[in-house]
C-alpha positions as CSV (number, residue, x, y, z in Angstrom):
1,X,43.6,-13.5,14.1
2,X,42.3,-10.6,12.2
3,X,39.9,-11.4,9.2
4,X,41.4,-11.5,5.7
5,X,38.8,-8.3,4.8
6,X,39.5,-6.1,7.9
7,X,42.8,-5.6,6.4
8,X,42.0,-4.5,3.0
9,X,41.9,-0.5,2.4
10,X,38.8,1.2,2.4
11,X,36.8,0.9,-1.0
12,X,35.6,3.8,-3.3
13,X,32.1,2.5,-2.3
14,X,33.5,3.1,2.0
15,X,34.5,6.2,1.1
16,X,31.4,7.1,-0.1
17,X,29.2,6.2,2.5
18,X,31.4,7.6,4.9
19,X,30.7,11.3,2.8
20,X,29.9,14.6,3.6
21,X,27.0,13.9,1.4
22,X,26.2,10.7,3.0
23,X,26.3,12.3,6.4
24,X,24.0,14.8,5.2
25,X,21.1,12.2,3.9
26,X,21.8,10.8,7.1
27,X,20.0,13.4,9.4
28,X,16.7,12.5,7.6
29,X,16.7,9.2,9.6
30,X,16.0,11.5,12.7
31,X,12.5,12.9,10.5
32,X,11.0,9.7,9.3
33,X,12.9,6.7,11.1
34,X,10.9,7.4,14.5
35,X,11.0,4.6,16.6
36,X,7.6,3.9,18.9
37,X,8.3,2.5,22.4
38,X,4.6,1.3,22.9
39,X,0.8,2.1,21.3
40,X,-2.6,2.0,22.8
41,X,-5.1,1.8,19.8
42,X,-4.4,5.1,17.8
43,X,-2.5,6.3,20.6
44,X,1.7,6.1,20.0
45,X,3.8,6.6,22.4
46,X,7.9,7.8,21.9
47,X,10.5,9.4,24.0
48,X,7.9,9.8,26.9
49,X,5.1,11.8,24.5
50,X,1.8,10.6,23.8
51,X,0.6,10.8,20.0
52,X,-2.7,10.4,18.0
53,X,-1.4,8.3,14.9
54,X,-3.0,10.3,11.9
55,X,-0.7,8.4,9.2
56,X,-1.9,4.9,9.3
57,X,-2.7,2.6,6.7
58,X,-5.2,0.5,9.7
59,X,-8.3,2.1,7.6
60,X,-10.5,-0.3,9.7
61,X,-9.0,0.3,12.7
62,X,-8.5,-4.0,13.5
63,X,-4.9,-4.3,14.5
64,X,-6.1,-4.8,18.1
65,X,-9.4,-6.3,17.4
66,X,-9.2,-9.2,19.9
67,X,-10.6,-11.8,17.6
68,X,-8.0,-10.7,15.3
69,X,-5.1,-11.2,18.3
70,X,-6.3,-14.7,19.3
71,X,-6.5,-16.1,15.8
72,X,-2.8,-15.2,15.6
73,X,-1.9,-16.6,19.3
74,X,-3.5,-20.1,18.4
75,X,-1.8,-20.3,14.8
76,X,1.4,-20.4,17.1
77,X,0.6,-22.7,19.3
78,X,-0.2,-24.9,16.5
79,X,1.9,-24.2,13.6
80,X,5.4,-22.4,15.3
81,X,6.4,-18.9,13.9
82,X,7.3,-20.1,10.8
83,X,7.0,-22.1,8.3
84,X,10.9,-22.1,7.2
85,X,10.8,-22.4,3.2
86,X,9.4,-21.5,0.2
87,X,5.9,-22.6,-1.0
88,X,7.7,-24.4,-3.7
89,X,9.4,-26.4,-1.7
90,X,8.4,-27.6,2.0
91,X,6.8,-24.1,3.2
92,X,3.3,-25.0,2.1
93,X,0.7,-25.5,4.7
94,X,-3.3,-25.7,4.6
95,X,-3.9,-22.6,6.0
96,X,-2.3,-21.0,3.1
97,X,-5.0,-22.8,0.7
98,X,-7.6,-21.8,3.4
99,X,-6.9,-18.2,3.0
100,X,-6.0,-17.9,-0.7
101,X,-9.8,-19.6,-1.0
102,X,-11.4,-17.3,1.0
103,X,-9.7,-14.2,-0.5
104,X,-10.3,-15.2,-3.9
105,X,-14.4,-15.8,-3.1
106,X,-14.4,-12.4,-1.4
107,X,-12.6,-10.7,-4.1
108,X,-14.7,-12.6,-7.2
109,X,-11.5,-14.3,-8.1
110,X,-10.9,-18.0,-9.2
111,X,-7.6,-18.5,-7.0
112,X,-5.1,-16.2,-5.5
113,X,-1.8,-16.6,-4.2
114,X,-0.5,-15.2,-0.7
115,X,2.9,-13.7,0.3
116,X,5.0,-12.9,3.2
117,X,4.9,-9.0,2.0
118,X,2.7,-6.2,0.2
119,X,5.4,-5.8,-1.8
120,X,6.3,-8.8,-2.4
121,X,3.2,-9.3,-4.1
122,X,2.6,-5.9,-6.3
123,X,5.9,-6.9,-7.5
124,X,4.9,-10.7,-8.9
125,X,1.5,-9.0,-9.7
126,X,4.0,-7.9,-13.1
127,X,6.8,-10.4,-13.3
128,X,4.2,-13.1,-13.2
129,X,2.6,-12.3,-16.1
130,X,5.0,-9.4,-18.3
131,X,8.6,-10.7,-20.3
132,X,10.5,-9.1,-22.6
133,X,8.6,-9.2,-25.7
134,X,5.3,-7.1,-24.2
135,X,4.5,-3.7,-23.2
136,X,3.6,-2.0,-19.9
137,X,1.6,1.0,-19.9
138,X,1.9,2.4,-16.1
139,X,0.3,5.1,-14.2
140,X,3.6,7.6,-13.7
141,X,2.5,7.9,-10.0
142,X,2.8,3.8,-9.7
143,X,4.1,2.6,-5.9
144,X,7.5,2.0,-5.9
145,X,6.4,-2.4,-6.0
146,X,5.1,-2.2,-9.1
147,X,7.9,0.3,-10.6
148,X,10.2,-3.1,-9.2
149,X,7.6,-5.4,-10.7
150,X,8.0,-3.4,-14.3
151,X,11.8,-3.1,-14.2
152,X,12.4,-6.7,-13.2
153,X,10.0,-7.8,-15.6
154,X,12.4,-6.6,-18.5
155,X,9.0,-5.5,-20.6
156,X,9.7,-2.2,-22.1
157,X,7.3,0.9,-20.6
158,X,5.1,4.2,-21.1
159,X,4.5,6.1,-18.4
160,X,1.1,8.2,-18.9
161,X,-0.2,11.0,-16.9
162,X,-1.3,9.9,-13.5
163,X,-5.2,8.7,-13.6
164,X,-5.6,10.1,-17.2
165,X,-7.1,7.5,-19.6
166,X,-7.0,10.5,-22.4
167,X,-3.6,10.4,-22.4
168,X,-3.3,6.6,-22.3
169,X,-5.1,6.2,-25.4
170,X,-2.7,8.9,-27.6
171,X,0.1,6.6,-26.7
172,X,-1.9,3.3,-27.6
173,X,-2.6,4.9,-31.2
174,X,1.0,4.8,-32.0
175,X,1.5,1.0,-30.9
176,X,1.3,-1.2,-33.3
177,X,-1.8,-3.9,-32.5
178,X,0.8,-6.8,-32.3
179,X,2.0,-5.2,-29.4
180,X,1.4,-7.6,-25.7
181,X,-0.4,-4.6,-24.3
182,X,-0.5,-4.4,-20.1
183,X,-2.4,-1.6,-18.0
184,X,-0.5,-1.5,-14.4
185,X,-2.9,1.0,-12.0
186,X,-3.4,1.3,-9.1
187,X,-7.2,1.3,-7.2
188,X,-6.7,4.3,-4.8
189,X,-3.2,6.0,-5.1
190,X,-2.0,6.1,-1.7
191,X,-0.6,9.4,-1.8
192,X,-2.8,11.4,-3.7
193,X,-6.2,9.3,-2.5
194,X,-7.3,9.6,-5.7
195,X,-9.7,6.6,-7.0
196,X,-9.1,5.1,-10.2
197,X,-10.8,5.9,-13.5
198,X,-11.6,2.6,-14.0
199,X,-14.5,2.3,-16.1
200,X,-12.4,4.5,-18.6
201,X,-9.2,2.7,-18.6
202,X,-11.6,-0.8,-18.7
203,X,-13.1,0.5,-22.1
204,X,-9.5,1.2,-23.5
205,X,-8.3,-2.2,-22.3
206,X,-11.3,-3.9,-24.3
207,X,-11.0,-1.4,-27.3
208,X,-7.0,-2.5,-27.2
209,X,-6.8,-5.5,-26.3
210,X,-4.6,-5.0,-22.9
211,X,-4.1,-7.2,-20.0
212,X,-5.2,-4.9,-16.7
213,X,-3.1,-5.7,-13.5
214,X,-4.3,-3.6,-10.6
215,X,-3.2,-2.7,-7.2
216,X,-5.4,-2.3,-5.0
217,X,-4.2,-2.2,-1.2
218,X,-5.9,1.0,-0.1
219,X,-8.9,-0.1,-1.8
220,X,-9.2,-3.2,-0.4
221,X,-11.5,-2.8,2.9
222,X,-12.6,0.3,2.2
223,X,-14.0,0.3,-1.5
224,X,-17.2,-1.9,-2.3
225,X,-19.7,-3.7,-0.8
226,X,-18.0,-4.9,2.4
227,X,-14.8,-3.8,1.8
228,X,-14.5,-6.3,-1.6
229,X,-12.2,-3.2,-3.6
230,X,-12.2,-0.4,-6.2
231,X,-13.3,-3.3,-9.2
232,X,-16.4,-4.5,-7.0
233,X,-16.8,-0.5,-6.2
234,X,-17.6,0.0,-9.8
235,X,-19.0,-3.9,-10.8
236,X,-16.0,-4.8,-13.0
237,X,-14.2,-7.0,-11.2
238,X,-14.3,-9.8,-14.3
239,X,-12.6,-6.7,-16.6
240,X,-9.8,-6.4,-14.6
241,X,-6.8,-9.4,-15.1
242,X,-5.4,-9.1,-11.5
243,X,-5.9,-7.6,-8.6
244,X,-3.3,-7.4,-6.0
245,X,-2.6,-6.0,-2.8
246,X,-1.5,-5.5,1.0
247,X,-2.6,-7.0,4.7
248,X,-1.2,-4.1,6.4
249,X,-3.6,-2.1,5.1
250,X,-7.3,-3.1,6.5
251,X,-6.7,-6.0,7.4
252,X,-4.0,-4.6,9.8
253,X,-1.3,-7.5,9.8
254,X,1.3,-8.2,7.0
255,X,1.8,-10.3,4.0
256,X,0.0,-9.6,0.5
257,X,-1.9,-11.2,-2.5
258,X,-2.3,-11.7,-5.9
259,X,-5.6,-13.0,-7.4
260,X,-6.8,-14.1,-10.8
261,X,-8.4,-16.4,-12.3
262,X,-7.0,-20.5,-11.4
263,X,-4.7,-20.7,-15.1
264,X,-3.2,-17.4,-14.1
265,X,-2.5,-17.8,-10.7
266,X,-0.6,-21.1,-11.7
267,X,1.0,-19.7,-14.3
268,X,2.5,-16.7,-11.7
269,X,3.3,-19.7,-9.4
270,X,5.6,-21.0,-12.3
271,X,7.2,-18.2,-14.3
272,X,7.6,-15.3,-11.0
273,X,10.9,-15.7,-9.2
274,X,9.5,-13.6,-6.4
275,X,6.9,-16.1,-6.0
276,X,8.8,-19.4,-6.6
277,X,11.9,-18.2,-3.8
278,X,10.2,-16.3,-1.5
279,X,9.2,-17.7,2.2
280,X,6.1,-18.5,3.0
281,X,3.9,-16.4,4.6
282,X,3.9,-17.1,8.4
283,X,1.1,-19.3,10.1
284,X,0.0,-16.1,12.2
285,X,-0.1,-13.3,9.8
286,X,-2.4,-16.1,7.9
287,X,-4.3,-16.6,10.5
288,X,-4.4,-12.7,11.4
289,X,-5.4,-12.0,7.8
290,X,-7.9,-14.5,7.7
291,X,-9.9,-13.8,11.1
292,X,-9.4,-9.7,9.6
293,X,-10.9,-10.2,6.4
294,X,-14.1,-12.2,8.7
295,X,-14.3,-9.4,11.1
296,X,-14.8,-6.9,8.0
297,X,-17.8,-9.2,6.8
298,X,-19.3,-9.9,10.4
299,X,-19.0,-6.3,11.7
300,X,-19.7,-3.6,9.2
301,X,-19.5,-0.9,12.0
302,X,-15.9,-0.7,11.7
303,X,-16.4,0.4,8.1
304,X,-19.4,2.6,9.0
305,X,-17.4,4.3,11.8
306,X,-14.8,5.2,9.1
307,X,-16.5,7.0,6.7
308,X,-18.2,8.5,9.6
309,X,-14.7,10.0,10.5
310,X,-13.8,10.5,7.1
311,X,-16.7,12.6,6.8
312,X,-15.6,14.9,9.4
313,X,-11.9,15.2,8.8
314,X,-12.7,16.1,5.7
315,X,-14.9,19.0,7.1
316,X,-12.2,20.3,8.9
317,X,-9.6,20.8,6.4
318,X,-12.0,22.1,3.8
319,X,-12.7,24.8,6.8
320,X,-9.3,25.7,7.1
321,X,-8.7,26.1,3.4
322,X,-6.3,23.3,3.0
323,X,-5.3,21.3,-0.5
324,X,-6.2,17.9,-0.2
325,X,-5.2,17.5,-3.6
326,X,-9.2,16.1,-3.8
327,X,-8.7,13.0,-2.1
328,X,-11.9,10.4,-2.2
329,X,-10.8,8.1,0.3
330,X,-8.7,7.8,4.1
331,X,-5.5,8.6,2.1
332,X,-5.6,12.1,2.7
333,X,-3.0,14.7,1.4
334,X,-2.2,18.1,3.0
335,X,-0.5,19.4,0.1
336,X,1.9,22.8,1.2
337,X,3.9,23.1,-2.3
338,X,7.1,23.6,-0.2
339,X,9.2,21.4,1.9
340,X,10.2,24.1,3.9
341,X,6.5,24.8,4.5
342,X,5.5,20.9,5.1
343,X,8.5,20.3,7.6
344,X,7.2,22.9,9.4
345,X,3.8,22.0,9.4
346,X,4.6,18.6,10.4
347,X,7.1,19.7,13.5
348,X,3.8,21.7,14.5
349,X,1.6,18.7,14.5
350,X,4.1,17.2,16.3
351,X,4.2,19.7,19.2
352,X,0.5,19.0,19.8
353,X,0.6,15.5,19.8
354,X,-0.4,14.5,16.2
355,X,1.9,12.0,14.3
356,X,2.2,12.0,10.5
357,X,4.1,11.6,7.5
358,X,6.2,13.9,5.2
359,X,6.4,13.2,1.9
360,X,8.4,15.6,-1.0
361,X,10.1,15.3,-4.0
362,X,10.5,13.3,-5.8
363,X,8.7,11.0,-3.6
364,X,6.2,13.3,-4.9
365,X,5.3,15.4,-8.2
366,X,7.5,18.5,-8.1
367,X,5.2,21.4,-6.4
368,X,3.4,18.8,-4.6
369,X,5.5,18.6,-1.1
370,X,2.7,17.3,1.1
371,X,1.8,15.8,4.5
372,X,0.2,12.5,4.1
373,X,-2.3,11.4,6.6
374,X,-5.1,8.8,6.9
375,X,-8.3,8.4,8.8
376,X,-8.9,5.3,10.5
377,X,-12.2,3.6,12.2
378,X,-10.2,3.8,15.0
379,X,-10.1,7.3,16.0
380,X,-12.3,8.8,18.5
381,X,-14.0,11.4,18.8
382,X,-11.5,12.6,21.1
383,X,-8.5,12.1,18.7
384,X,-10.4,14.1,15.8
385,X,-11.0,17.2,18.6
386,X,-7.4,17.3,19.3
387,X,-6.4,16.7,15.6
388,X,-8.4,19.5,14.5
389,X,-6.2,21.7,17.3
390,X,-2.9,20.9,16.2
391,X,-3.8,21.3,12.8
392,X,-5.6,24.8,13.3
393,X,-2.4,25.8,15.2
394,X,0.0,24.2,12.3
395,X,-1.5,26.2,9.4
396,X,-0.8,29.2,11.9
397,X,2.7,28.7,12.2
398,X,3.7,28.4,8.4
């Protein structure tokens, strides 16, 4: 016998996803829902081509480090694939302590909290700590987990221009100082590359008496002595609050954190409903994050071999005259202004066997349609040669 809801009429909300409109929006699954039937390091392989990955947030190029792989194979055999709950309830495990120790140490933290997703833990890095009665001042060019973060926070908000601590401070002067003041940044803007202005927005946090949160997954492993972030970077990791971030960044696995000192990491753990009904994070993406974050201390060739690449990609598109929108970091930009102009370039790139991202408005500031790519330790000297082909041949054909 039919179901009770098979029978009911379509809905207003059918109807509209069964639109013209809808149907439209649709054929952008076939431009950034690609689907990979295998890889072989940077190497991606999808309806029989072979391409160089050049949009990858592996900066250190670990996902297949084999120390990496067996750390996650044993956390299986030992622990399962899950731990099937919530940490406040029976999905805690030692090896979550373990790794929220060794995080915190490594980032100059007191205590830090782990979570089965990046976003995940942006998000908490704000509903953990903002309510109703304060005041978030956010970076306009935020990531979409933090925007979540600030929205579900129910804290009212100023955006201010992106990485501009001149225009932070006019809106501060008309706040009154009984304001709960909180800076959301983020360490390297993954679109843009751009670093943050700490030291600036550090002085204005002192001078104002804000609370900084800061993410900082594509800092994280790339920034500071051994990888420790964009606040070890420029010695001020005991000015900002909270730091927060990704694993499927450089350490190349998934889950993220959120790390503070001890009173604020317990006071997250009670007040952030992202934290307190979430999953736990899975025994081997703990165990992958943990032998990651040892491989970046016990091999620094991986991140020597990076800027090593870095330093050469860059070399390339300042020779052919492209806009990197002056990108410091792997995150690199290939802004074309047009999307007409971008989806051609990135069909070219394509057609030579380099994969990577488009990205337009209003993903993006208006004027600012770009390609986004990243640099990895993982590419050879062989995938920069043929990247610098196709991207020769994909300025030609726009």
């Amino acid at each position: 016998m039919p179901l009770p809801f098979l029978k009911r009429k379509k809905s207003p909300l059918w109807d509209r996803i069964h639109s013209d409109d809808a149907t439209r929006l649709r054929l952008k699954y076939d431009t950034y829902y690609h689907v990979f039937e295998q890889q072989k390091g940077t190497r991606v392989f999808k309806d029989g081509k072979e391409f160089v990955m050049l949009s990858s947030n592996d900066y250190l190029g670990l996902a297949h480090h084999p120390k990496i792989k067996e750390a996650g194979k044993r956390a299986i055999e030992k622990w399962g694939s899950s731990t099937t709950g919530a940490r406040l309830a029976n999905g805690g495990r030692i090896f979550h302590r373990e790794l929220e120790d060794k995080l915190a140490d490594f980032l100059g933290k007191e205590a830090c909290h782990v979570f089965s997703a990046g976003y995940l833990a942006c998000a908490s890095a704000v509903t953990g700590f903002a309510d109703r009665k304060d005041m978030v001042f956010a970076d306009k060019n935020l990531h979409s987990s933090l925007w979540s973060g600030i929205k579900l926070s129910g804290a009212k908000c100023e955006r201010f221009a992106h990485n501009d601590p001149g225009h932070l401070r006019e809106i501060l002067e008309s706040e009154e100082d009984s304001v709960h003041k909180i800076f959301v940044l983020e360490g390297v803007y993954s679109m843009e590359g751009h670093i943050a202005n700490l030291p600036d927005f550090v002085k204005l946090a002192e001078e104002f008496k804000a609370f900084v949160v800061m993410d900082d997954a594509h800092g994280f492993g790339v920034l500071g002595r051994e990888g420790r972030g964009t606040a070890h970077h420029f010695g001020m990791t005991d000015q900002v609050d909270v730091i927060c971030g990704s694993f499927s960044k450089s350490l190349a696995g998934a889950g993220g954190f959120v790390a503070s000192s001890r009173q604020a990491i317990d006071y997250m753990r009670s007040t952030s409903k992202q934290t307190i009904f979430s999953a736990a994070l899975s025994p081997a993406s703990c165990a992958c994050a943990q032998a990651a974050l040892e491989v970046m201390q016990d091999e620094p060739q991986h991140l020597e071999r990076l800027l090593r690449n870095l330093g050469r990609y860059r070399s390339i598109l300042e020779g052919l005259g492209l806009d990197t929108w002056e990108s410091e970091t792997p995150a690199i930009p290939i802004v074309l202004g047009e999307k007409e102009k971008v989806y051609y370039f990135w069909k070219a790139l394509l057609e030579k066997g380099v994969y990577s991202i488009i990205s337009i408005a209003p993903g993006v500031p208006p004027g600012k349609d770009l390609i986004r790519t990243a640099i990895s330790a993982g590419h050879t000297d062989e995938d920069l040669d043929l990247i610098e082909e196709a991207l020769v041949y994909a300025k030609s054909r726009i």
